[in-house]
TIROLO-701603 format. One line per 2 residues: number of its first residue (from 1); their letters; for each residue x, y, z of N, C-alpha, C. Coordinates in steps of 0.001 Angstrom, whole numbers. Each point is the difference from the previous one (the first is absolute). Example, Ala and Ser with C-alpha at 12.3 -4.5 7.8 and 13.67 -1.06 7.14 Angstrom:
<torkes>
1> as> 13190 -5690 7800 -890 1190 0 900 1200 0; -350 1050 -720 820 1190 60 -770 1090 730
</torkes>
This chain:
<torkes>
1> xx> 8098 -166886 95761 -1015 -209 -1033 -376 -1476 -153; 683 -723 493 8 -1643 -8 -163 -789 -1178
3> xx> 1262 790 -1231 41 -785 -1550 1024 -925 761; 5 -783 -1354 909 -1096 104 540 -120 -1529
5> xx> 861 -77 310 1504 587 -1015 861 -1136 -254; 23 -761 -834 722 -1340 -717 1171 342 -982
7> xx> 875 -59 12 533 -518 -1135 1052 -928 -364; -548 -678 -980 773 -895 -760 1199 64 -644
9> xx> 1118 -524 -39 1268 657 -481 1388 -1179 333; 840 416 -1003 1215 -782 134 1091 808 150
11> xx> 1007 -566 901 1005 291 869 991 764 -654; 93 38 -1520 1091 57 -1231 -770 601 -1272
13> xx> -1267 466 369 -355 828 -929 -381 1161 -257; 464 958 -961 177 1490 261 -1190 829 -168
15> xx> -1242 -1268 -849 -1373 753 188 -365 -66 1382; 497 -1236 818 -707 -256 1141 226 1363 1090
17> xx> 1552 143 -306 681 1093 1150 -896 1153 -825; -191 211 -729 -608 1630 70 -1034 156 396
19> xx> -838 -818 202 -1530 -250 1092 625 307 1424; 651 -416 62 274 -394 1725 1009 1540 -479
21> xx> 967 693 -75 353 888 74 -1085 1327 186; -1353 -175 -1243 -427 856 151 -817 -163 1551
23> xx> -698 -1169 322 -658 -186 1399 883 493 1210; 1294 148 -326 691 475 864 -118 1817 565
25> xx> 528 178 -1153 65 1318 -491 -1627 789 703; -674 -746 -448 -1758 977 263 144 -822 2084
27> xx> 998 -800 309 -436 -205 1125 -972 -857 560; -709 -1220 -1054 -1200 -505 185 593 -1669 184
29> xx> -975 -448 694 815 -1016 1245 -1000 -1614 -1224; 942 -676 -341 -812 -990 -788 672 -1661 339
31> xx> -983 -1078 -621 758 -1412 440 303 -679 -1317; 1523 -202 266 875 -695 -1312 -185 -1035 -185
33> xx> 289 -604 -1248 -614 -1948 -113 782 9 -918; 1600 -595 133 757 -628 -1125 -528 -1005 -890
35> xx> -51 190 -1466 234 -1109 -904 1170 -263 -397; -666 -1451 -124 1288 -768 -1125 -589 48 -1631
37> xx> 249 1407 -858 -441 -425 -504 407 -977 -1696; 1309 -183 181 805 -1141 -715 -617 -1494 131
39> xx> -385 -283 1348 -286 -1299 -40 -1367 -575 654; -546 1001 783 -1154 -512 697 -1207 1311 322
41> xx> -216 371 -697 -1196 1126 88 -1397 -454 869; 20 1177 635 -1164 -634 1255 -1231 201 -633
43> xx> -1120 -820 559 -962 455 -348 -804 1537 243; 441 538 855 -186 1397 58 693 543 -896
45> xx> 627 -151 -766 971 720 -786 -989 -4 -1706; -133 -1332 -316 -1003 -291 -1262 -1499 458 247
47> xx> -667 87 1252 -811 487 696 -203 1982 -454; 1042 88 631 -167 1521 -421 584 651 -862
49> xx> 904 -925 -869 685 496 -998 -301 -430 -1138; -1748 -959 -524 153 -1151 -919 340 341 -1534
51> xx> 240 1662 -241 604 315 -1348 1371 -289 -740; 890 687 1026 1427 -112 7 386 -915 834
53> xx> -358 -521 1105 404 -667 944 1277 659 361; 382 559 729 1185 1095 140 57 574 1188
55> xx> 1184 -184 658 34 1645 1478 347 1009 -716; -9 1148 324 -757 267 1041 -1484 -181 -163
57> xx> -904 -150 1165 -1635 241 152 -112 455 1390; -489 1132 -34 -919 697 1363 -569 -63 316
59> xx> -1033 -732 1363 -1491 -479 97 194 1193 953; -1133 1044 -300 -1174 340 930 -828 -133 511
61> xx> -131 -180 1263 -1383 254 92 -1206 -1758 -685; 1145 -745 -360 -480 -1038 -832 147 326 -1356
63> xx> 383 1113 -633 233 -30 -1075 1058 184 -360; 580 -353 -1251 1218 -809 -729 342 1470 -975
65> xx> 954 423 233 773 1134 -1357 993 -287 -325; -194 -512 -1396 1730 -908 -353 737 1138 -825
67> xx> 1259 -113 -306 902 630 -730 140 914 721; 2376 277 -28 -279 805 852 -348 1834 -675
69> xx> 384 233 -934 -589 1360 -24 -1176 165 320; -768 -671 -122 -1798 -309 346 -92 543 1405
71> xx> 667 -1032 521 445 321 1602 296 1163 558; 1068 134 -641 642 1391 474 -1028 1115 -20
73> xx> -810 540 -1152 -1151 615 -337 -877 183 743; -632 -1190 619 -693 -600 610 174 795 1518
75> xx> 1399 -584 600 236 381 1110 242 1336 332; 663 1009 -701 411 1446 -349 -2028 793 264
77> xx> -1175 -583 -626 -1261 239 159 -801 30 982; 485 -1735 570 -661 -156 1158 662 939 1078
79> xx> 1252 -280 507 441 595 777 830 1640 -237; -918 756 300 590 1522 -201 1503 347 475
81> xx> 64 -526 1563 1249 236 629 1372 -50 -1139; 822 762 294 1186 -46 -813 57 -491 -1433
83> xx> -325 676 -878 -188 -206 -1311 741 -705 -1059; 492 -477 -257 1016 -787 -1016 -411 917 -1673
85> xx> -1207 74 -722 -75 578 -715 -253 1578 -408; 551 774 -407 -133 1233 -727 -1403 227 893
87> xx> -179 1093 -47 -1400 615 424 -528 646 -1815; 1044 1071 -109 -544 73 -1529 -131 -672 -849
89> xx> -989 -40 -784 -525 -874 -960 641 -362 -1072; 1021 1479 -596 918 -371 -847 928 -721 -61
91> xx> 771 398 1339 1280 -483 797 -528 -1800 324; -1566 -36 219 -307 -1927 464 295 -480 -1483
93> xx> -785 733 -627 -87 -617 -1647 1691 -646 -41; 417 1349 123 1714 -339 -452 579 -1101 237
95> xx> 2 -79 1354 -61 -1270 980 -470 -1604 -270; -1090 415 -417 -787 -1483 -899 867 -187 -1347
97> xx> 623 952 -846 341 -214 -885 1526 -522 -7; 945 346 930 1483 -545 167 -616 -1515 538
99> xx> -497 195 633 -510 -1395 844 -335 -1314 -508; -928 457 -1265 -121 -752 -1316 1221 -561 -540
101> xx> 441 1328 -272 1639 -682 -909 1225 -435 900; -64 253 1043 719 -1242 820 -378 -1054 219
103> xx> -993 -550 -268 -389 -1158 63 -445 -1007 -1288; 372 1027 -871 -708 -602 -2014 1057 567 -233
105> xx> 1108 341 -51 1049 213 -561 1448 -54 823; 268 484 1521 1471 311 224 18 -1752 680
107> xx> -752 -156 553 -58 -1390 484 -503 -1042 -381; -122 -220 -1067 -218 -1504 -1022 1834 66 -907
109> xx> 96 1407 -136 1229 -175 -504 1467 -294 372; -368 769 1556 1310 -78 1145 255 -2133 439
111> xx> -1404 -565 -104 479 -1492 159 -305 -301 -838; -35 114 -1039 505 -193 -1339 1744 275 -218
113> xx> 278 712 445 1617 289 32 1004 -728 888; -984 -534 769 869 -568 1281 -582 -2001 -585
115> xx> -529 64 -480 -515 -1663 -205 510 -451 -1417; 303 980 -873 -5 -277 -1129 1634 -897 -367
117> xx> 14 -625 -737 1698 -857 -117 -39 -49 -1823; 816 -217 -460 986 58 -1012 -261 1308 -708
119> xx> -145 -72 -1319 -289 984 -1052 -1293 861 953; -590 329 708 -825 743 227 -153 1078 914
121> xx> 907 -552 765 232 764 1410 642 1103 -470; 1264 252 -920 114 1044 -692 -1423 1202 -479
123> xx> -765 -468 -594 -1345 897 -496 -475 98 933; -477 -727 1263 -354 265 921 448 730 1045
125> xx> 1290 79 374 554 1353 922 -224 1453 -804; 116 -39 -1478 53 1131 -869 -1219 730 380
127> xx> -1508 -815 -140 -1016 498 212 -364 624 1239; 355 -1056 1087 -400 470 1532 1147 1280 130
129> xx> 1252 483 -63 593 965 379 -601 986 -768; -853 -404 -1405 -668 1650 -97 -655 259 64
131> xx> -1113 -1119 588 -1248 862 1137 441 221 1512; 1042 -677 321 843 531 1225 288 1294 -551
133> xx> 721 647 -843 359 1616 -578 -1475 1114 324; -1019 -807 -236 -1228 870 -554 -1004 -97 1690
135> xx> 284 -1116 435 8 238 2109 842 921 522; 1158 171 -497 942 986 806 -654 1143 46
137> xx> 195 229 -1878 -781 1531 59 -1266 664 534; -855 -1053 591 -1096 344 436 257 103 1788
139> xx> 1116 -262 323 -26 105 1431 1016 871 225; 900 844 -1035 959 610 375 -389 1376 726
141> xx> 764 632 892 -370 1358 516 -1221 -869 1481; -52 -850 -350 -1080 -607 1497 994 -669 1014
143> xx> -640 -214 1368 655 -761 737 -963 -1549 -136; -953 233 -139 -945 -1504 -472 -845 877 -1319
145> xx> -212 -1114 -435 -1144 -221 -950 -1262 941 650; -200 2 1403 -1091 362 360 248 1232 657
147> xx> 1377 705 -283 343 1213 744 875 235 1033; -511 672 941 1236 -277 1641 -227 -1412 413
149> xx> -1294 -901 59 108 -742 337 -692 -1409 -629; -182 -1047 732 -92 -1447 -1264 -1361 77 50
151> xx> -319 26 -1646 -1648 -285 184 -477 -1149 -1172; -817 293 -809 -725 -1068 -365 1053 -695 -1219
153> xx> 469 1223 -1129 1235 -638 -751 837 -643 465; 557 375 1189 1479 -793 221 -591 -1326 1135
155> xx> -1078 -335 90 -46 -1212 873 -516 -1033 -1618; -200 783 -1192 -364 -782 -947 1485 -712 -656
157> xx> 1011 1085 -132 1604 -2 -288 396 -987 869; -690 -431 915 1024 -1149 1269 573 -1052 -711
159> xx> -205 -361 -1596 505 -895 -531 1851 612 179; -406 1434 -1216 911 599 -120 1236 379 987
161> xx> -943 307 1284 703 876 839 1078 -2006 857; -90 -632 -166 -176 -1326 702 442 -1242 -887
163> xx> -1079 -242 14 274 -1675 -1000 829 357 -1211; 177 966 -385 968 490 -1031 1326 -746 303
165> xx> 343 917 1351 1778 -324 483 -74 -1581 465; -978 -645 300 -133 -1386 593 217 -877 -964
167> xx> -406 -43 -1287 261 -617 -834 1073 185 -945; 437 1254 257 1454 225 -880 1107 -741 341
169> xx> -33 -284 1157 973 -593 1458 -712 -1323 -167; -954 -715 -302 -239 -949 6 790 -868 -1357
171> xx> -435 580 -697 616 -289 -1877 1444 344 119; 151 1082 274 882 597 -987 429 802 -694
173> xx> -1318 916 -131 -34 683 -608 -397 1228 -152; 680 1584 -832 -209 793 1020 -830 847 -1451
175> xx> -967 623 291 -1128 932 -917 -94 1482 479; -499 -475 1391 -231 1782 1450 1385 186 337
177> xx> 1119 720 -859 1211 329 1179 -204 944 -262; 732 963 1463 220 1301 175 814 713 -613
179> xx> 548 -397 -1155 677 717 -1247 -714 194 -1084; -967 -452 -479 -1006 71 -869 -1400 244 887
181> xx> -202 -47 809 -1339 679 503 652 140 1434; 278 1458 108 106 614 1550 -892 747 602
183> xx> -821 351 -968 -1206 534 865 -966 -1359 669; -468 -884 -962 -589 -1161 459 545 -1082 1272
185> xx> 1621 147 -237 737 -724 644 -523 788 1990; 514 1207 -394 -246 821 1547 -1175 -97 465
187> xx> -1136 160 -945 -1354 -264 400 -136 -1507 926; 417 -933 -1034 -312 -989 746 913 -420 1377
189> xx> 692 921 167 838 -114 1005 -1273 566 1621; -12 958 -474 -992 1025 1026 -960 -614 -109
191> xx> -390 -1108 -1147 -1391 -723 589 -174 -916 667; 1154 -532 -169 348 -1492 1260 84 883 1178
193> xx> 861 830 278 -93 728 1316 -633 284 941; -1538 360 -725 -993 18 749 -593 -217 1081
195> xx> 448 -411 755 -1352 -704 1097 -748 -1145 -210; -1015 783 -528 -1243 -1183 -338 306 -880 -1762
197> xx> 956 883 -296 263 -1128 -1215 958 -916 918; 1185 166 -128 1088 -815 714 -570 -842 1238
199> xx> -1670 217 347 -322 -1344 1141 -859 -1025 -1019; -153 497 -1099 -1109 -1270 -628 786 330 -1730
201> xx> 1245 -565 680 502 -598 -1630 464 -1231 747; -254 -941 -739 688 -1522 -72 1587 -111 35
203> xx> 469 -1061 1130 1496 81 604 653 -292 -1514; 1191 1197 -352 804 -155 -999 640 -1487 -648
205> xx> 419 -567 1365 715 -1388 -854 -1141 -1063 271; -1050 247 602 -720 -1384 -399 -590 499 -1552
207> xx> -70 1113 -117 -622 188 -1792 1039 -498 -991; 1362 558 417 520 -651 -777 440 -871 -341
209> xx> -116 -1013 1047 -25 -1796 -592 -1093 -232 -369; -1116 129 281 -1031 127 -1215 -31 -174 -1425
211> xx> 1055 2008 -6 -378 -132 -1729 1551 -843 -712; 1086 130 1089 744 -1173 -336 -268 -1537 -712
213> xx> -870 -179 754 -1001 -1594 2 -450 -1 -1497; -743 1171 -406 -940 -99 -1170 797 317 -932
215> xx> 1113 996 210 1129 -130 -894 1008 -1005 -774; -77 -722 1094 621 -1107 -221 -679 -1328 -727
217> xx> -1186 33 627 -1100 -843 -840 -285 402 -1425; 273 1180 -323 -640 275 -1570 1062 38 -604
219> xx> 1407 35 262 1424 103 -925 58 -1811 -96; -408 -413 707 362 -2177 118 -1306 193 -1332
221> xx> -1197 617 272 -894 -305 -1089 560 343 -1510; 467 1249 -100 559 849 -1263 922 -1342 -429
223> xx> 1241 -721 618 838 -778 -126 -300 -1384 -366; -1327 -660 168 -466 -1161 8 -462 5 -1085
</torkes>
């Protein structure tokens, strides 16, 4: 068809991997362009991103689709092959709606639990383990979120299924164990497993000197 398929993205970020997971998944062949975007944002990046300035962004075709649920949406439309979302309308709705609250609720709170230090981090694990409780129940009796196999929920969960255990091991600290969430725990087990997840997740210990790094930088701040 002779598109041309861009995207923008960082090496360590879990919106970035679910673009590139889903491009995987549908099979569609695209060209990667790391940012830095901590310290030096390209001009293609403010270029096609000048709202948020943010990876992920998808250029088609010359055109720019930022955010990744946007993306994901986006790509699930364009490309029919292998579907990531629900075909039924109810079942997509549904889909849009966990999707939402993993991202406005289980994950503002989960690093919130893992960043938080003195008096707070207490209220803060309290909260994230009970929208972790209220994720379980919505995936129990499934092998994914998306059924027999990984679809549009659980490449949204890649925080969950992923950067969860990366940063627990980074800190310290533990929120996702398999004694308090074993359905979630197994899930995310079978989702690393994968194939095409387990080739486009970011190498375990370079993430976690990472969030080591920033860990360490914000407890010297708390202390100063």
């Amino acid at each position: 068809m002779g598109e041309e398929l861009k995207l923008l993205g960082a090496w360590g970020s879990s919106f970035s991997r679910r673009v590139e997971i889903a491009l995987k998944i549908k099979g569609v062949e695209y060209e990667y362009l790391e940012e830095d975007v901590f310290q030096n944002k390209s001009d293609l990046l403010l270029q096609y991103n000048p709202v948020h300035k943010k990876v992920p962004v998808l250029v088609h075709n010359g055109k720019p689709i930022a955010e990744s649920l946007v993306i994901l949406k986006y790509i699930d439309e364009t490309w029919k092959d292998n579907p990531i979302l629900p075909r039924d309308p109810y079942e997509r709705a549904m889909a849009r709606f966990w999707a939402k609250f993993l991202d406005e609720k289980c994950r503002p709170a989960l690093w919130k639990s893992y960043t938080s230090v003195g008096p707070e981090r207490e209220k803060a694990h309290e909260e994230a383990q009970e929208l972790l409780s209220t994720l379980e129940g919505e995936l129990k009796g499934k092998k994914f979120f998306g059924g027999e196999t990984v679809g549009f929920l659980d490449i949204v969960a890649n925080f969950v299924g992923y950067w969860a255990g990366v940063l627990q091991e980074a800190v310290g600290v533990d929120v996702l164990t398999e004694e308090k969430f074993p359905v979630l725990c197994k899930w995310a087990e079978g989702f690393q497993n994968c194939p095409v997840i387990w080739e486009n997740l970011p190498p375990r210990d370079r993430l976690v000197g990472f969030f080591k790094t920033k860990r360490e930088m914000m407890t010297s701040f708390y202390k100063n």
